[in-house]
C-alpha positions in Angstrom: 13.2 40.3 -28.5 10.5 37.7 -28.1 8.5 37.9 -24.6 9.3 35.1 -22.3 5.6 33.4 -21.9 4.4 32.3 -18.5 2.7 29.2 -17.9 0.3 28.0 -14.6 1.1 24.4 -13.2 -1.2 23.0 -10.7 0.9 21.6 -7.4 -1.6 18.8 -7.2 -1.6 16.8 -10.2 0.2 18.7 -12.4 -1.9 20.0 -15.2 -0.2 22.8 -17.3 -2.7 25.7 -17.8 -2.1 29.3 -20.0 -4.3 31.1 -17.3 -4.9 31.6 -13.5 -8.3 30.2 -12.3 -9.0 29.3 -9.0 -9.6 25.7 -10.0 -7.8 23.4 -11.9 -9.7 22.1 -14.7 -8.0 18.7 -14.3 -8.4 17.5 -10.5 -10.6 20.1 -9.5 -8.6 21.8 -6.7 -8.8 25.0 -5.9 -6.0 27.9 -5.6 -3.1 25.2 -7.0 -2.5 27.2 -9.8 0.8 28.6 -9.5 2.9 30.6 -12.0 5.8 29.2 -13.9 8.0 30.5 -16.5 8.9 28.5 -19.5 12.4 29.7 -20.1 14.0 26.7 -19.5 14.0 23.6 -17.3 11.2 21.0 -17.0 8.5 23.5 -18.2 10.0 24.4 -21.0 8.1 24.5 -24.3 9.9 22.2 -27.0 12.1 25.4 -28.9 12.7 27.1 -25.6 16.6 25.7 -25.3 18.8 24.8 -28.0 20.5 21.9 -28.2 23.8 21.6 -29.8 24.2 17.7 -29.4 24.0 15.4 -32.7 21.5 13.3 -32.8 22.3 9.5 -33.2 21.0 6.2 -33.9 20.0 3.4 -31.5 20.7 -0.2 -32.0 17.5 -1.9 -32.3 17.1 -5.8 -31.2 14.8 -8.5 -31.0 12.7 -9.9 -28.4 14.4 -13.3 -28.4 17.6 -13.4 -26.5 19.0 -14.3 -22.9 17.3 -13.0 -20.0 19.0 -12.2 -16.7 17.7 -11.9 -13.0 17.7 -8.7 -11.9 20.7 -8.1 -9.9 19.4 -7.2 -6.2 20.8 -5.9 -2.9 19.1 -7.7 -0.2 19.1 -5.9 3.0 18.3 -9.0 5.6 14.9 -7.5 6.9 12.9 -9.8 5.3 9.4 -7.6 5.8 11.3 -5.2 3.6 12.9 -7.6 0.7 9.8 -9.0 1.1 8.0 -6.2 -0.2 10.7 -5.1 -2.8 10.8 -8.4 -4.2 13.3 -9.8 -2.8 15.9 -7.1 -2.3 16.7 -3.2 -4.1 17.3 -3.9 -7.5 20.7 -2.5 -8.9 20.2 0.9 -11.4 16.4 1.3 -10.0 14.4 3.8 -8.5 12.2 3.2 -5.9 9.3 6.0 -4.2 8.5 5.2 -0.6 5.7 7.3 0.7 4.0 7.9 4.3 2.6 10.0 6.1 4.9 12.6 8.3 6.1 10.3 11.8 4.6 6.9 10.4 8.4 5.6 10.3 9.8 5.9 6.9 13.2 7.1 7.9 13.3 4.9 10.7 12.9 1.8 8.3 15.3 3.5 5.7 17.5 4.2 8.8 17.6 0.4 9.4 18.0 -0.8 6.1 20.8 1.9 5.6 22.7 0.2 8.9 21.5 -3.7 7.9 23.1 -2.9 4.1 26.7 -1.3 5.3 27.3 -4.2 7.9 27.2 -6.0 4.6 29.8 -4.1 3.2 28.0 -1.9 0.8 28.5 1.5 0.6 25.7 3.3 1.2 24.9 7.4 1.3 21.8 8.7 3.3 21.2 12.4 2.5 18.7 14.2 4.5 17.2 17.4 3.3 14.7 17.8 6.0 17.4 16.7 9.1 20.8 17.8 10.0 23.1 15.5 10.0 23.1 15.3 14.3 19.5 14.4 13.9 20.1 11.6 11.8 22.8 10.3 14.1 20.6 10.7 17.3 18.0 8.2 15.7 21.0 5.9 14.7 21.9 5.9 18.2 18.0 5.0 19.2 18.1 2.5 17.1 21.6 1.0 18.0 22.9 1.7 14.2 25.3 4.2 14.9 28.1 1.9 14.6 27.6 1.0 11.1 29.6 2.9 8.0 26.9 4.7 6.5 27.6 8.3 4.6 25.6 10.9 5.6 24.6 14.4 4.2 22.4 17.0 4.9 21.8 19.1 1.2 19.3 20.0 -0.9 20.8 20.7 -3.8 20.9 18.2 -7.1 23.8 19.2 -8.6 25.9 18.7 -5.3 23.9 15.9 -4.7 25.4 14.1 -7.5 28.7 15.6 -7.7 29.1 14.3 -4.0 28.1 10.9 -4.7 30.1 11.0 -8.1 33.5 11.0 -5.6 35.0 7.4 -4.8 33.5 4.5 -5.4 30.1 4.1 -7.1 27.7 3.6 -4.1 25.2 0.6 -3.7 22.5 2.2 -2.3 21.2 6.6 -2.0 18.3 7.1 0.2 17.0 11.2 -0.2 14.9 11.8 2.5 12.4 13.7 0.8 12.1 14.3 -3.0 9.8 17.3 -1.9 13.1 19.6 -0.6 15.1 18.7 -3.1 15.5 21.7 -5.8 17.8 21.8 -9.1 19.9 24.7 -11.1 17.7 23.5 -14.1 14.0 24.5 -12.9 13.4 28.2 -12.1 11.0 27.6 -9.3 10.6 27.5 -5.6 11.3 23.4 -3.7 8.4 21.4 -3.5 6.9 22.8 -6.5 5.5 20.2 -9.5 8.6 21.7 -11.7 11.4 21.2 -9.3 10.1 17.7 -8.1 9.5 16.3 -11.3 13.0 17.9 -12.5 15.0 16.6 -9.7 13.6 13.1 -9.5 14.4 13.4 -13.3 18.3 13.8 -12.6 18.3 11.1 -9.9 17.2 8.5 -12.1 18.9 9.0 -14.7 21.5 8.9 -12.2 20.4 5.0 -11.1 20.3 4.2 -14.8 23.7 5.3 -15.7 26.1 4.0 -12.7 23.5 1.3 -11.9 22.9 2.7 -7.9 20.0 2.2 -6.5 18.1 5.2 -5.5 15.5 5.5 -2.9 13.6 8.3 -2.8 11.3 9.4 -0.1 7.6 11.3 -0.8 5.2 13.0 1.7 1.6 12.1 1.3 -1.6 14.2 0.9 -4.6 14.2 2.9 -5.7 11.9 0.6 -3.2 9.6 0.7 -1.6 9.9 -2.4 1.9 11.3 -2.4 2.4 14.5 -2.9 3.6 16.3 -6.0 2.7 15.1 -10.1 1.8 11.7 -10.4 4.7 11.7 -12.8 7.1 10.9 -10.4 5.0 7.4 -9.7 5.2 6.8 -13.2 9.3 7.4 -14.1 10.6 4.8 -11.1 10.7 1.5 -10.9 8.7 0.8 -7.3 6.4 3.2 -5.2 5.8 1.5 -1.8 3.2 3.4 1.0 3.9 3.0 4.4 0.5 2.8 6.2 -0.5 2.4 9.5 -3.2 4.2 12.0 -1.9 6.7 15.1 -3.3 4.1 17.7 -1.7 0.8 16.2 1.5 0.2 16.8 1.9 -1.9 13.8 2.7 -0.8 10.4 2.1 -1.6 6.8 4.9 -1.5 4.0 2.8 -2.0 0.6 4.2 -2.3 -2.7 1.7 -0.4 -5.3 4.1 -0.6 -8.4 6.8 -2.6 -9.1 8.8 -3.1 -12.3 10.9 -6.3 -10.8 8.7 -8.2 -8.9 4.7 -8.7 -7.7 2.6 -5.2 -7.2 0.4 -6.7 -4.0 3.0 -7.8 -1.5 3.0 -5.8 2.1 5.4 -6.4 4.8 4.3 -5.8 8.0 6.2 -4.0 10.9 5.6 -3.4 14.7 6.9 0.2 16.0 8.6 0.2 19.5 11.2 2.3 21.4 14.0 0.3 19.5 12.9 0.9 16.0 11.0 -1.3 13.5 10.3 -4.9 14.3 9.2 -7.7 11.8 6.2 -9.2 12.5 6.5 -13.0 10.9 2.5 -13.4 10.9 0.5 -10.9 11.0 -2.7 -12.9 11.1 -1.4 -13.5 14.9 -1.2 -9.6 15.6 -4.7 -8.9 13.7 -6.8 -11.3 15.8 -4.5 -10.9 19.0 -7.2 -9.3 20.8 -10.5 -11.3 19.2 -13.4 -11.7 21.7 -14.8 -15.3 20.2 -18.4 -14.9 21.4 -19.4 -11.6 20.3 -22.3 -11.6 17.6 -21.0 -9.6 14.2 -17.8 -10.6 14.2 -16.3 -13.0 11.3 -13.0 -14.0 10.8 -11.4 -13.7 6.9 -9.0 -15.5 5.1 -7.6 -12.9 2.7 -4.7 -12.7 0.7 -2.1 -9.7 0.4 0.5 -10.9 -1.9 1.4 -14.2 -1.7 0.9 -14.2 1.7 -2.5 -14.8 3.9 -3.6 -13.0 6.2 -6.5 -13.6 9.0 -8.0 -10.8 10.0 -12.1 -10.4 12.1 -14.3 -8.3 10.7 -16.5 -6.2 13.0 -20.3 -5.3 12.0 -22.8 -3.6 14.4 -26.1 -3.5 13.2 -28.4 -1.2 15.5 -32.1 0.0 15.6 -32.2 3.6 13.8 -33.8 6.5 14.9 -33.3 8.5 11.9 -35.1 8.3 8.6 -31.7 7.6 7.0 -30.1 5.0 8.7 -26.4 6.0 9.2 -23.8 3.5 7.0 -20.2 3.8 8.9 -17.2 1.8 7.4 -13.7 1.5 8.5 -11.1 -0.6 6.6 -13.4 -1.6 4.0 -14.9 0.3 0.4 -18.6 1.7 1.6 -19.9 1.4 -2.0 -19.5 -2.2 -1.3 -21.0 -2.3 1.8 -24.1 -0.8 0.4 -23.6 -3.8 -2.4 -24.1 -6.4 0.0 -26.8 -4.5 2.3 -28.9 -4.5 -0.9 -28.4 -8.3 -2.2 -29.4 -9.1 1.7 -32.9 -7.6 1.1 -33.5 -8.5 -2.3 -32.4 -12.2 -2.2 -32.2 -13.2 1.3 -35.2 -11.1 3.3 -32.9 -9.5 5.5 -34.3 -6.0 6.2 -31.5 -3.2 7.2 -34.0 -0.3 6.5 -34.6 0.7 9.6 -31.3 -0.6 10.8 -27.9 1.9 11.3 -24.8 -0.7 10.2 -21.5 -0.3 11.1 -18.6 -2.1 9.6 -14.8 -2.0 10.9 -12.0 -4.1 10.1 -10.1 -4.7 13.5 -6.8 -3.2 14.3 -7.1 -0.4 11.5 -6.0 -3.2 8.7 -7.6 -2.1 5.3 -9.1 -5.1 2.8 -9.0 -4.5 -1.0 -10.4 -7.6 -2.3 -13.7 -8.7 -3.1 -13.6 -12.1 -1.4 -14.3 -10.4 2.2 -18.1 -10.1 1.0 -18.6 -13.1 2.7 -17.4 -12.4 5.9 -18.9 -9.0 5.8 -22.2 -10.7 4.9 -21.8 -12.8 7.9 -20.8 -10.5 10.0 -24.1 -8.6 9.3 -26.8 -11.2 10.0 -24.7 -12.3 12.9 -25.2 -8.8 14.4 -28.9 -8.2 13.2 -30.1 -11.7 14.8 -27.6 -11.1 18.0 -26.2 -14.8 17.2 -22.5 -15.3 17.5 -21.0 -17.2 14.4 -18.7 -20.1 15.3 -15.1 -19.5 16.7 -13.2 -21.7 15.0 -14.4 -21.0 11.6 -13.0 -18.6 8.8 -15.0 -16.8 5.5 -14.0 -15.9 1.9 -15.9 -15.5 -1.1 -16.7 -13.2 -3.6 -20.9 -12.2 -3.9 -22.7 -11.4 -7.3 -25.6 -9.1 -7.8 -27.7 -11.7 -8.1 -26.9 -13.2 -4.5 -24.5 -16.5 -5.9 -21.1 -16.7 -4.3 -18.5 -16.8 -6.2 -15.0 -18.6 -5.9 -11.9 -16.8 -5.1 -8.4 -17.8 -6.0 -5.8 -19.2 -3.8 -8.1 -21.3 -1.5 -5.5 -23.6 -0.8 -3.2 -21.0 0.9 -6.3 -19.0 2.8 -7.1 -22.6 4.5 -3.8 -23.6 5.5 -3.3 -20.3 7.3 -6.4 -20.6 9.2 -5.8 -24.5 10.0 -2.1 -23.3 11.4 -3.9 -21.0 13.4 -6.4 -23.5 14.7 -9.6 -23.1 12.9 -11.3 -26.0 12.5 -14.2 -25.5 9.6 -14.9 -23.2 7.1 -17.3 -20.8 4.7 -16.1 -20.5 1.0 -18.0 -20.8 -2.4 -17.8 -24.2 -4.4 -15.3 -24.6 -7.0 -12.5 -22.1 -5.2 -9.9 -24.8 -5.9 -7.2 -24.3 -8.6 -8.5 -26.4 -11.5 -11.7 -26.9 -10.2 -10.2 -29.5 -8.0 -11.4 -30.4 -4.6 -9.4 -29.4 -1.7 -8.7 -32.3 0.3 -7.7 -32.8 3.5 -8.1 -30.3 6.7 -10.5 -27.7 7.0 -11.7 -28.3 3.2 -12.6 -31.3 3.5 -15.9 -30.5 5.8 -16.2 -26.9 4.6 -19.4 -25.5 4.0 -19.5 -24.6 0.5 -23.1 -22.4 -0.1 -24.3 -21.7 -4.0 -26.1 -18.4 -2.5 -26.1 -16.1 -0.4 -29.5 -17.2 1.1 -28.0 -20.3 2.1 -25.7 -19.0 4.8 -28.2 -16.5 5.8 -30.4 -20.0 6.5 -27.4 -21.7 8.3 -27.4 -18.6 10.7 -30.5 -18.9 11.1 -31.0 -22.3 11.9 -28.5 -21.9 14.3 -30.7 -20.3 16.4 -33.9 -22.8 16.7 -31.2 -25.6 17.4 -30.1 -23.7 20.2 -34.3 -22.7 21.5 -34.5 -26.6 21.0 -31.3 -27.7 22.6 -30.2 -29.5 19.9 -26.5 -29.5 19.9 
């Protein structure tokens, strides 16, 4: 009789190892390595089971032919189709990830109650709540009246044969894919095999009755969500839910999605009711904006389709240290050190002997490179203790060589700020679609510098105006 052969999985990203170590080879963590057996399930070897099913042919097509819409369920919160692309798509998975108490089943919760007013049938099953728990929140959040289908289990295989009974449902939320455990996988819950194997069997579930399946994923210290990366790569969508323990706002951003755009957020506002839309979130970002401080600069970004206005904070201090300290909040610190360095180099502006300090207010994170002119800004307005303008916003992408660059989606950034009342604005030449001007508004009397130097010099200047009264 052949020896059954062990294998080690790592319970961080995976990797499938013939040894123990102490640290995986792949993501270097240490004392992940836990062992597996490989006599059947997801960590099987290839000749491990037998399969008695026939093999058969596919029908192979073209690429030309009709093309449908997806078919969507929207749920009426329009932060959340927002995000989704316009609604859960039927026979799709979706991964929604968070950290523990940011609100994930508090949204799911609502979109649950929002979706069975509509007459869908929709099953919630829990494996981390009993089912009074779940009602108790309903009640908080006045959607205990609504016919949703709960379930507290853990199990796959009762899982589906639950859901299999009646009519097909619209919409399964499992609250979370890390408790879940299957017949299949020889392993303890919340392992790489038993995650990967039951996320497996639910979406081949969505796939073959066309239900939408939502499944919910705890994060890492990191911020990824826990378990293989796998998962993220077998559904459809994988949305994070972000947002800071002193905020009371909250982030729903779409990472990965099969049936609509990948950079969409929708923005929420926690209170004692539940989730709350916020319409524009450039008003709850600059809500509490002090106009006349020095280092602060408003930016026009973009998240999605949608702008957003949001002030960046810099603090630029004499340094007692021989390294001055570099602090960043919201923003990526190897590009802060980016634009420290083209402000020596190109423009003279000496942070050597400077600490900086760069935050993003209200705990909003920027991805895109057009903040580096605001940040820039920002900077030299804190270094030369001279506020920048109130009414004016900044985007713009910075080279090496200290040119600034256009960005796309001008039109939209502008628009947003002249709703908000702004009245002028900083962006590079040429950010119009086309290379057309933008007329009209703000645009039309925008500064538009080549380099870098030549808003540091507009700072600047602003300063002997004001020693020579000049207005």
């Amino acid at each position: 009789m052949a020896k059954s052969r062990t294998q080690f999985i790592c319970q961080a990203c995976g990797n499938v190892s013939s040894r123990w170590a102490g640290k995986c080879e792949a993501c270097g963590e240490w004392n992940t390595l836990v062992e597996e057996g490989t006599a059947g399930g997801i960590g099987s070897g290839p000749g491990a089971l037998k399969s008695s099913r026939k093999a058969r042919a596919v029908a192979l097509t073209s690429l030309d032919g009709d093309i449908e819409d997806a078919p969507r369920i929207a749920s009426g919160i329009g932060e959340l189709d927002r995000a989704t692309g316009g609604g859960f798509v039927r026979g799709s998975a979706l991964l929604v990830g968070g950290d523990p108490g940011i609100g994930k089943s508090t949204l799911l919760t609502q979109a649950a109650a929002a979706l069975a007013r509509q007459g869908h049938r929709i099953v919630y099953v829990s494996g981390e709540e009993a089912v009074a728990q779940i009602r108790l929140r309903a009640q908080r959040l006045g959607a205990a009246a609504s016919p949703v289908e709960l379930a507290a289990e853990t199990n796959v295989e009762d899982i589906l044969a639950t859901i299999g009974e009646g009519r097909r449902p619209d919409l399964v939320i499992l609250d979370s894919i890390q408790t879940l455990w299957t017949d299949l996988a020889d392993s303890a819950p919340g392992t790489v095999t038993q995650v990967r194997a039951a996320a497996q069997a639910m979406i081949r579930y969505a796939k073959s009755t066309g239900a939408a399946v939502v499944l919910v994923g705890h994060v890492t210290k990191e911020g990824q969500i826990a378990g293989p990366r796998v998962v993220e790569h077998m559904v459809d969508g994988v949305l994070y839910f972000e947002g800071e323990g002193g905020h009371h706002y909250r982030i729903l951003r779409t990472v990965k999605n099969r049936f609509g755009p990948t950079d969409e957020i929708g923005v929420f506002e926690m209170s004692d009711k539940g989730l709350r839309e916020v319409a524009n979130p450039s008003e709850l970002f600059l809500g509490e904006r002090h106009a006349k401080a020095p280092g602060a600069a408003v930016f026009a970004g973009m998240e999605g389709t949608r702008p957003v206005l949001v002030e960046i904070q810099a603090l630029v201090a004499p340094s007692p240290l021989g390294t001055p300290r570099r602090a960043v909040v919201g923003w990526d610190s190897a590009r802060l050190a980016m634009i420290l360095a083209v402000l020596e180099a190109h423009c003279g502006v000496r942070f050597s002997q400077h600490d900086v300090y760069l935050n993003v207010a209200g705990g909003y994170r920027i991805s895109e490179p057009a903040a580096d002119l605001a940040v820039a800004a920002a900077l030299v307005s804190s270094l030369t203790g001279l506020a920048l303008p109130a009414d004016c916003v900044y985007f713009g992408e910075i080279s090496l060589s200290g040119a600034v660059r256009p960005v796309a989606h001008a039109q939209q950034r502008l628009k947003e700020a002249e709703k908000l009342g702004f009245g002028s604005a900083v962006l590079p030449v040429g950010s119009a679609k086309g290379g057309e001007e933008i007329a009209g508004g703000i645009g039309a009397g925008a500064f538009r510098p080549t380099e870098l130097a030549d808003l540091v010099a507009r700072i600047a200047g602003s300063r002997r105006s004001r020693d020579t009264g000049d207005d």
